[in-house]
C-alpha positions as CSV (number, residue, x, y, z in Angstrom):
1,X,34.0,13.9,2.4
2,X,31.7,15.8,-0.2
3,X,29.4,12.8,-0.4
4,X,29.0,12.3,3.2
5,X,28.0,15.3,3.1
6,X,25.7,15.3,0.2
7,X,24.2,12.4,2.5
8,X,24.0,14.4,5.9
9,X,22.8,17.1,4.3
10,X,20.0,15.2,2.5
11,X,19.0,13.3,5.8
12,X,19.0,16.2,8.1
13,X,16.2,18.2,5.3
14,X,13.8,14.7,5.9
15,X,14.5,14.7,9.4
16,X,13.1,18.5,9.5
17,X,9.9,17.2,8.2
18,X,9.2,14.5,9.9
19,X,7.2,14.2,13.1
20,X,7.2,14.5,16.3
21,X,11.0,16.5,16.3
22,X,10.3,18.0,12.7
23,X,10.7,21.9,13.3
24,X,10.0,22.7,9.3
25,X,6.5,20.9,10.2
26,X,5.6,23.5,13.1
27,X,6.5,26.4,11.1
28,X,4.6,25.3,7.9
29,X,1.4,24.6,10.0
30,X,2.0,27.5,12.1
31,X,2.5,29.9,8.7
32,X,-0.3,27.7,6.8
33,X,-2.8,27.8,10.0
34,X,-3.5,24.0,9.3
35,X,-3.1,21.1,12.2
36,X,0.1,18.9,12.2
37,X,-2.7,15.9,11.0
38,X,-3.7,17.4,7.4
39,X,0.0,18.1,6.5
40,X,1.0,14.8,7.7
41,X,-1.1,13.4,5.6
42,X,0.0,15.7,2.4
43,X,3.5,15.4,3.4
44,X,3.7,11.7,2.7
45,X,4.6,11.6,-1.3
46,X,7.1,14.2,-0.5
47,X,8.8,12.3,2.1
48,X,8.5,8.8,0.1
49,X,10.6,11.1,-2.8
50,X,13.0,12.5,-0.4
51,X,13.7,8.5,1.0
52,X,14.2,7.3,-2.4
53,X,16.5,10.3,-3.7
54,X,18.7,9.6,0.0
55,X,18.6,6.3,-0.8
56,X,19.9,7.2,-4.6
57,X,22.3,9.7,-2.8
58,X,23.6,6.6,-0.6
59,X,24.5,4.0,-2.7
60,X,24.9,5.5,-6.3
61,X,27.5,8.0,-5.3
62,X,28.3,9.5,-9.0
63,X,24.8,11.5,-8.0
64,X,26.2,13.1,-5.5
65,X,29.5,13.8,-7.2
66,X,28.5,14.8,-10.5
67,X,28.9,18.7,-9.7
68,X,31.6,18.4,-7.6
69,X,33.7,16.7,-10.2
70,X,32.4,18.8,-12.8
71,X,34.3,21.9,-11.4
72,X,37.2,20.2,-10.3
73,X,36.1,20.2,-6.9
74,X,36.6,16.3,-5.9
């Protein structure tokens, strides 16, 4: 159960980011007083690392466990 959600979690913060549904993306632009086209553009290594790290997350679960199991937790 903690590593699904480790996962949700993870997949929720790159679905806030993304267009067209990505609320995070309105507020930065909004706060930054830039159009949705320059950050898309900026945002792309960031959401290329958060892919690989979910994709990490998925399928190599002692990632997502390591604190967990270090307190005892899982």
């Amino acid at each position: 159960m903690v590593h699904a959600g480790v996962f949700l979690t993870v997949n929720m913060a790159i679905g806030l980011i993304t267009p067209p549904v990505g609320i995070n993306l309105y507020v930065g632009c909004k706060a930054g007083e830039v159009s949705v086209a320059e950050i898309c553009r900026k945002i792309v290594p960031f959401l290329i690392a958060g892919i690989v790290s979910l994709l990490l997350i998925t399928y190599v679960e002692p990632i997502s466990m390591f604190l967990p199991r270090l307190f005892g937790q899982a």
